[in-house]
N, CA, C and O atoms as a GROMACS GRO file, in nm:
protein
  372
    1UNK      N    1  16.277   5.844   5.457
    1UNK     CA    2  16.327   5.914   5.575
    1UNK      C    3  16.233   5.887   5.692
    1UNK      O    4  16.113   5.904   5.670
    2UNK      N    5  16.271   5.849   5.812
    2UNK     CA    6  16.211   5.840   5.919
    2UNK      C    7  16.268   5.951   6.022
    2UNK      O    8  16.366   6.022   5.997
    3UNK      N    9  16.204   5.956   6.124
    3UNK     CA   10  16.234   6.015   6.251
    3UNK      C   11  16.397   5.991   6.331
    3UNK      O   12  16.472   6.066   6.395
    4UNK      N   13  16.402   5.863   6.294
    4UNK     CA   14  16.575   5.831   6.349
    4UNK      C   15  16.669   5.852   6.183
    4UNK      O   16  16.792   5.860   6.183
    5UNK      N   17  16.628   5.854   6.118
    5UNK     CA   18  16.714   5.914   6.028
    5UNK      C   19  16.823   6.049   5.985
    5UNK      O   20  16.785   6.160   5.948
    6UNK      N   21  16.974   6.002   6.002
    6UNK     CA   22  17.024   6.113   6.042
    6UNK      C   23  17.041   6.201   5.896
    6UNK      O   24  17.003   6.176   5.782
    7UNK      N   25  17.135   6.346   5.969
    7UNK     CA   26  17.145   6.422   5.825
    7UNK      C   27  17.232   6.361   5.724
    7UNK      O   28  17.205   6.377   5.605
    8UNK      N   29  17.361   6.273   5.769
    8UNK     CA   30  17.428   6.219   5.676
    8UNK      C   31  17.380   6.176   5.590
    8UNK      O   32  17.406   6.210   5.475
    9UNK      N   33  17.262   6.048   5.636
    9UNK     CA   34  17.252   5.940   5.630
    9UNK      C   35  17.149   5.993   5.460
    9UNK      O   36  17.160   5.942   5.349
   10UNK      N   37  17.045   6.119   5.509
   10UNK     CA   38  16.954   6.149   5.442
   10UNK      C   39  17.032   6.230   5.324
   10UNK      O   40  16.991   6.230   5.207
   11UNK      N   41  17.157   6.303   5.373
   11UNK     CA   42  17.215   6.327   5.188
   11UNK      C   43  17.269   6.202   5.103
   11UNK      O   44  17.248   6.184   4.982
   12UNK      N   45  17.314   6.149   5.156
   12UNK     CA   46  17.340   6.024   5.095
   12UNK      C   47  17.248   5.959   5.041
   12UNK      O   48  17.266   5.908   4.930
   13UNK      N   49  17.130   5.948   5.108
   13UNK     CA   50  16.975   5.923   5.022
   13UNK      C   51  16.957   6.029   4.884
   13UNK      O   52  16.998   5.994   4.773
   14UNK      N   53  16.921   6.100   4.897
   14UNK     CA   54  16.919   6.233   4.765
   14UNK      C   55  17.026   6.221   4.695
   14UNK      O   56  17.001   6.244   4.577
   15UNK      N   57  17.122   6.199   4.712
   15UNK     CA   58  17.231   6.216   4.642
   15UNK      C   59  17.224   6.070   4.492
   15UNK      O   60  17.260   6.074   4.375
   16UNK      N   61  17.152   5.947   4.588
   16UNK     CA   62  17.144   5.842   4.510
   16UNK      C   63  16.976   5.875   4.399
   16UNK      O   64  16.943   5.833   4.288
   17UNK      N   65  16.917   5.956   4.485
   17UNK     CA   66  16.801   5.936   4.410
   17UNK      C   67  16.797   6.007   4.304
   17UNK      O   68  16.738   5.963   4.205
   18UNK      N   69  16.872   6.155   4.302
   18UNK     CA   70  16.903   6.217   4.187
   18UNK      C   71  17.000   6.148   4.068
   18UNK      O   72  16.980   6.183   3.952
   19UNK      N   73  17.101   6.055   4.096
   19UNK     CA   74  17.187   5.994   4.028
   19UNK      C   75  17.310   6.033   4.068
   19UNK      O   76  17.411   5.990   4.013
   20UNK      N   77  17.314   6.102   4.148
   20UNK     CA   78  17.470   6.181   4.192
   20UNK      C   79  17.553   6.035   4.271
   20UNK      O   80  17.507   5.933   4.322
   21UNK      N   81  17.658   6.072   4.255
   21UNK     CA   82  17.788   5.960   4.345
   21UNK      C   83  17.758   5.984   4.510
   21UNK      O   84  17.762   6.101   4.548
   22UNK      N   85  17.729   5.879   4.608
   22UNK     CA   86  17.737   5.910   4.665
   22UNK      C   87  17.884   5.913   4.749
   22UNK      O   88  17.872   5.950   4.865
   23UNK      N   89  17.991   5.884   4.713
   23UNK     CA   90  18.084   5.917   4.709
   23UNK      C   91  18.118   6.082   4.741
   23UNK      O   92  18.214   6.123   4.806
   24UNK      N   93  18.005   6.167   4.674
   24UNK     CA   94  18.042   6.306   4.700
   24UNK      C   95  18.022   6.335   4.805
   24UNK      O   96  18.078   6.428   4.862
   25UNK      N   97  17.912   6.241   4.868
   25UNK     CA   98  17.804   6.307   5.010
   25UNK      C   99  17.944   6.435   5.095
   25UNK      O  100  17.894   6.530   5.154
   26UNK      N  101  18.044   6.429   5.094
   26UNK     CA  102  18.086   6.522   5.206
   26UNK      C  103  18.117   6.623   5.140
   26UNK      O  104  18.175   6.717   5.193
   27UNK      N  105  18.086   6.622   5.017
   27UNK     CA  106  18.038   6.831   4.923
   27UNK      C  107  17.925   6.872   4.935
   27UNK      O  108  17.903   6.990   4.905
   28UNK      N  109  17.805   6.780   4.989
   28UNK     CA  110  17.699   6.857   5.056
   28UNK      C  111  17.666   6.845   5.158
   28UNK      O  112  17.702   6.741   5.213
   29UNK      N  113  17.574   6.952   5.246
   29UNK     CA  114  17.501   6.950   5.338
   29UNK      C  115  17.368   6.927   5.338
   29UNK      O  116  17.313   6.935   5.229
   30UNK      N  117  17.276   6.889   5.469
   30UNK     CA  118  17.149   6.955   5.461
   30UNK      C  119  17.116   7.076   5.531
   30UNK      O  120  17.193   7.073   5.628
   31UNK      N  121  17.040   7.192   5.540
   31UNK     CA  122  17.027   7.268   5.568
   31UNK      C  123  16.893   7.276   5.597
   31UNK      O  124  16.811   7.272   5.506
   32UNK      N  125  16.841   7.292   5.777
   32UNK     CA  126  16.716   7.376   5.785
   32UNK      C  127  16.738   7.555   5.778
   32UNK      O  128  16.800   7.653   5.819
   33UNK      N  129  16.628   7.498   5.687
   33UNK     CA  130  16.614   7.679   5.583
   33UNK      C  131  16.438   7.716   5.656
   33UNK      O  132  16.347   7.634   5.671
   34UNK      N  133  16.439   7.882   5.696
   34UNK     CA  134  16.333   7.937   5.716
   34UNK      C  135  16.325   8.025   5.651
   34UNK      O  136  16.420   8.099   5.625
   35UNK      N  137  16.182   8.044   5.599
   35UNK     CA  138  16.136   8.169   5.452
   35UNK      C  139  16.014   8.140   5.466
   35UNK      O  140  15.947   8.067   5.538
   36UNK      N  141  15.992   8.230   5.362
   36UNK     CA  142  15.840   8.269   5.324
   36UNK      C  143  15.825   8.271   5.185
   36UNK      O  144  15.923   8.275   5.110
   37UNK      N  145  15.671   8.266   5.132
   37UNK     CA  146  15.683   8.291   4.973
   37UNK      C  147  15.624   8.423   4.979
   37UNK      O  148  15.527   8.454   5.048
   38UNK      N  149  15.694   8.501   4.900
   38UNK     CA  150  15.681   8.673   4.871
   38UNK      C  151  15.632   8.680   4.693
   38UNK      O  152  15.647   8.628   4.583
   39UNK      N  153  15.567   8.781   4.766
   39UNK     CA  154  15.515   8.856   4.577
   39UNK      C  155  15.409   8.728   4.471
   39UNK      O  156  15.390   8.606   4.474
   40UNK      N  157  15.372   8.822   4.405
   40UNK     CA  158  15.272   8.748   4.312
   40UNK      C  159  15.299   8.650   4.258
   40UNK      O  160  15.208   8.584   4.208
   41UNK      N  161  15.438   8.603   4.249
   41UNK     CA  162  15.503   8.518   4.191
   41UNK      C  163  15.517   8.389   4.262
   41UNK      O  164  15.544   8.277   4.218
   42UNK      N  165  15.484   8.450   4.435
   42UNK     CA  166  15.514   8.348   4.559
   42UNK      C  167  15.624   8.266   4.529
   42UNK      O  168  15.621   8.147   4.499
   43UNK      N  169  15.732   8.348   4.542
   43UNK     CA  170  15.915   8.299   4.502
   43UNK      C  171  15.956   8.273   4.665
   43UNK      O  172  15.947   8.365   4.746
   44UNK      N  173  15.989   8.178   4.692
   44UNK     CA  174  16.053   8.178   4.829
   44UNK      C  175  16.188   8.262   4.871
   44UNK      O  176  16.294   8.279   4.812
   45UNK      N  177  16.138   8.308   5.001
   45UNK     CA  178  16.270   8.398   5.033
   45UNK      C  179  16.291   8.375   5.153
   45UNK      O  180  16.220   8.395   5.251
   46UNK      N  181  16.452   8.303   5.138
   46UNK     CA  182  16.474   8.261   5.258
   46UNK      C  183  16.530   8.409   5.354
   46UNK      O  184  16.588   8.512   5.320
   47UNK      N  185  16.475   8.355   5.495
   47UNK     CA  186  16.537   8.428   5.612
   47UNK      C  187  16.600   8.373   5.716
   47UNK      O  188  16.573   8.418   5.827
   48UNK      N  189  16.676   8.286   5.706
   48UNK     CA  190  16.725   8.183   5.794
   48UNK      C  191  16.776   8.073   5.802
   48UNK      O  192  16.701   7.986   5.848
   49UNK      N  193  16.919   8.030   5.764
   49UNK     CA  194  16.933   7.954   5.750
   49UNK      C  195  17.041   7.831   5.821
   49UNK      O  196  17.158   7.868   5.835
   50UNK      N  197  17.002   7.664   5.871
   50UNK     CA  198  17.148   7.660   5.953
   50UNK      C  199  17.144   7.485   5.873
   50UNK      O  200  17.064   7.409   5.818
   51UNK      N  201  17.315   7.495   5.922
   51UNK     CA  202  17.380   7.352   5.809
   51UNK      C  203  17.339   7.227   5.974
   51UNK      O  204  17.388   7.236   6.086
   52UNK      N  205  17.250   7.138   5.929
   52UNK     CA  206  17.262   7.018   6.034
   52UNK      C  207  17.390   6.968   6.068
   52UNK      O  208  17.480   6.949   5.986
   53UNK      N  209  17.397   6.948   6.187
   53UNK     CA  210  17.519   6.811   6.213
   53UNK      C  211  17.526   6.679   6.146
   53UNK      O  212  17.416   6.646   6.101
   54UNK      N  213  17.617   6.597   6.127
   54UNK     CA  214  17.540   6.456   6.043
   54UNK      C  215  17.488   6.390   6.131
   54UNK      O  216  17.420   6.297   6.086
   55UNK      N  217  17.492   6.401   6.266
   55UNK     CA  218  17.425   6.338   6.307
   55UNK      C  219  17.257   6.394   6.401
   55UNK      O  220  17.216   6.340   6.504
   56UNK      N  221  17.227   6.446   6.369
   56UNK     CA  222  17.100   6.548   6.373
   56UNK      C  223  17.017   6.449   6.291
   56UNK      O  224  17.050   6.378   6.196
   57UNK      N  225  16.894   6.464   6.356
   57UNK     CA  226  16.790   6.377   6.300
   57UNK      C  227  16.644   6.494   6.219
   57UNK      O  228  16.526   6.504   6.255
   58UNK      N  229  16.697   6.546   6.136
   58UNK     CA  230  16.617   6.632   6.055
   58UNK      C  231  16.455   6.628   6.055
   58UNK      O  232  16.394   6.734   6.041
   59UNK      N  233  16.404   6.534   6.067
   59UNK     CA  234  16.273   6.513   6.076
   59UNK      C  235  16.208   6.565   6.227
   59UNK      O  236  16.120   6.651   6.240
   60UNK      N  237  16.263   6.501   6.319
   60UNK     CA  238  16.264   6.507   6.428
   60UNK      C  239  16.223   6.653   6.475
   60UNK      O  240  16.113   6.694   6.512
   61UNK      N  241  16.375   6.736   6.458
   61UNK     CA  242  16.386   6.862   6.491
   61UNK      C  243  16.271   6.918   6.425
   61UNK      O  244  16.224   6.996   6.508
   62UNK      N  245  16.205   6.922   6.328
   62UNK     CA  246  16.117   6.962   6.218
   62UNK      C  247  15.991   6.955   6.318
   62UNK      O  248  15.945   7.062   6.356
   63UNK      N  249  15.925   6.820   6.368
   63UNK     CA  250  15.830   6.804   6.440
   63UNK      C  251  15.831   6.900   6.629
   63UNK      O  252  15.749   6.907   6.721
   64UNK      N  253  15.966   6.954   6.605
   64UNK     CA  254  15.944   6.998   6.744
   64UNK      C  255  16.008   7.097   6.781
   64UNK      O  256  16.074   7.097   6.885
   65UNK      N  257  15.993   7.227   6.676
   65UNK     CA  258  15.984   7.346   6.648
   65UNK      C  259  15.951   7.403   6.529
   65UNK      O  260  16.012   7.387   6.423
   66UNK      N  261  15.866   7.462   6.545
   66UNK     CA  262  15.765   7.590   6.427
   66UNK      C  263  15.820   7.706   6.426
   66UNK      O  264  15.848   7.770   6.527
   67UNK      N  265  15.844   7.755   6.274
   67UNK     CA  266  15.826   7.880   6.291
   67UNK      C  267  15.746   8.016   6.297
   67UNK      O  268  15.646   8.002   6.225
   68UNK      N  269  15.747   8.082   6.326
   68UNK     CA  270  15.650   8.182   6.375
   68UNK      C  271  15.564   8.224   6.272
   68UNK      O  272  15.624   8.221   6.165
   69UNK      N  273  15.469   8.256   6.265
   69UNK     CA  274  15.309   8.253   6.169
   69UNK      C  275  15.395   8.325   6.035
   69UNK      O  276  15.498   8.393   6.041
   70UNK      N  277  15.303   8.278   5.891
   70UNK     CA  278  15.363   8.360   5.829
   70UNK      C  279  15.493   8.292   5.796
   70UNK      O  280  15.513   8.326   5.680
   71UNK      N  281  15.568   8.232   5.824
   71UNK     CA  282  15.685   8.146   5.775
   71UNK      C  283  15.684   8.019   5.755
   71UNK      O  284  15.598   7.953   5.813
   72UNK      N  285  15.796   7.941   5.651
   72UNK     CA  286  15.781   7.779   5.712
   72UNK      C  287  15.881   7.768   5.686
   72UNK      O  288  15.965   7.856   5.666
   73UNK      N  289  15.901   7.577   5.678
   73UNK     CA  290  16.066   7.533   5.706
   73UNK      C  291  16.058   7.466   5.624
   73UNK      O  292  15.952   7.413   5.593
   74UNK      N  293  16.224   7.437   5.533
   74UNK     CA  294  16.190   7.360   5.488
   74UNK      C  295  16.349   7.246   5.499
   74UNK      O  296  16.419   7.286   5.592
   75UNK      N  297  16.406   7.139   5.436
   75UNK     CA  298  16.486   7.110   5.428
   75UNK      C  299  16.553   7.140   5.279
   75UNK      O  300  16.477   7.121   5.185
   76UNK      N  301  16.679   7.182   5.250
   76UNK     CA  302  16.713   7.194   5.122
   76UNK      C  303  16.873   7.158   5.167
   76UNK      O  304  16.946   7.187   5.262
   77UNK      N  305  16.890   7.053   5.003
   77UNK     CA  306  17.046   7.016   5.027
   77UNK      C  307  17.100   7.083   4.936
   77UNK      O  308  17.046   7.114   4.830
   78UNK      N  309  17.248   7.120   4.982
   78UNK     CA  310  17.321   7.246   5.001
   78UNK      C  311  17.445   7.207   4.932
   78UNK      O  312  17.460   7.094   4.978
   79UNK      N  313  17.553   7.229   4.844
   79UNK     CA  314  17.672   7.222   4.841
   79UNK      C  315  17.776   7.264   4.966
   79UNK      O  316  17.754   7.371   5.023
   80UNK      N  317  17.823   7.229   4.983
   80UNK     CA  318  17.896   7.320   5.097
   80UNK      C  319  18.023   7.424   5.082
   80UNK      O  320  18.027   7.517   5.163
   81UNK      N  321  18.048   7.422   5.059
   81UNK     CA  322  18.137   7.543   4.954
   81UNK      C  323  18.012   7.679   4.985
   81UNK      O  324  18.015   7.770   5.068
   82UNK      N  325  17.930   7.653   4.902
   82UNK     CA  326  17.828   7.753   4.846
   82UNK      C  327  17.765   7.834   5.025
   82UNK      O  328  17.746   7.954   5.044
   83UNK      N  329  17.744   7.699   5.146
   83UNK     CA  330  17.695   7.728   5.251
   83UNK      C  331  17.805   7.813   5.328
   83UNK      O  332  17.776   7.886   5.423
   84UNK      N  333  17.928   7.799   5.283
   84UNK     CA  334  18.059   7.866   5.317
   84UNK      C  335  18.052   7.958   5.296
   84UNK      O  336  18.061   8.036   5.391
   85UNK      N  337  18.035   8.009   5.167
   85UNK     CA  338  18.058   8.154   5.120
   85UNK      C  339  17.922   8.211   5.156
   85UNK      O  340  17.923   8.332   5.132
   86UNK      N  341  17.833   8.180   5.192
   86UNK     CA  342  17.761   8.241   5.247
   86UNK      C  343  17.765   8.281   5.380
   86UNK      O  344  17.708   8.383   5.418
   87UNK      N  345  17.835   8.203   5.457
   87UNK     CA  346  17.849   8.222   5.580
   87UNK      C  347  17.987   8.339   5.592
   87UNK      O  348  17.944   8.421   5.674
   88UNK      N  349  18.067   8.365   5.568
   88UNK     CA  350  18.183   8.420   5.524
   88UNK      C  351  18.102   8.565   5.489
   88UNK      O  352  18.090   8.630   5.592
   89UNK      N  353  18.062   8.611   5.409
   89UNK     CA  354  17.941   8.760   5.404
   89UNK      C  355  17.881   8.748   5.528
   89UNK      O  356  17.839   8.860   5.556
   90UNK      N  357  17.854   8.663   5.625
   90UNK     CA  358  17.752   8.750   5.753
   90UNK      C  359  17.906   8.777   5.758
   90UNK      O  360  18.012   8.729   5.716
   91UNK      N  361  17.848   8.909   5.853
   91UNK     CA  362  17.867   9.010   5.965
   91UNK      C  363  17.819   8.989   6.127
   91UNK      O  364  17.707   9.023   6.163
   92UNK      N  365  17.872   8.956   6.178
   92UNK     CA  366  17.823   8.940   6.289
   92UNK      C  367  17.809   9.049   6.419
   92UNK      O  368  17.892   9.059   6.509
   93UNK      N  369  17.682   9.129   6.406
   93UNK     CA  370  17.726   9.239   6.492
   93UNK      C  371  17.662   9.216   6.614
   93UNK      O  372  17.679   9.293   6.708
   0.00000   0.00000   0.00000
């Protein structure tokens, strides 16, 4: 992954490196995810989460916003279905 590397481009990467088809690439996303690790166990808990565009350059965005002390970012690929039904439970008040 480089800096001009888009989000498509980078599930389609993972997708081959795990062994998956990349054929599936449009059942997942990538997702910048913000959390923290909590408890003795230091289990990550996310607080934030948004699905890239495919054409969003993930690295990029990464180098040129932080999150606030106490948190970090990370990238995690996502089914999308799963990013659905999550989105579907917010409430938006």
């Amino acid at each position: 992954a480089t800096g001009s590397s888009g989000a498509r481009e980078l599930v389609k990467e993972a997708l081959e490196r795990y062994g998956l088809s990349q054929a599936d690439a449009g059942q997942y996303v990538l997702c910048d995810v913000v959390g923290r690790f909590e408890g003795a166990e230091k289990r990550w808990q996310t607080e934030g989460l948004r699905v890239l565009g495919d054409s969003e350059k993930p690295l990029l965005i990464q180098d040129l916003w932080k999150p606030r002390e106490g948190f970090s970012r990370r990238l995690e690929l996502r089914r999308r279905v799963e990013v659905e039904e999550l989105a579907s439970r917010d409430v938006d008040t």
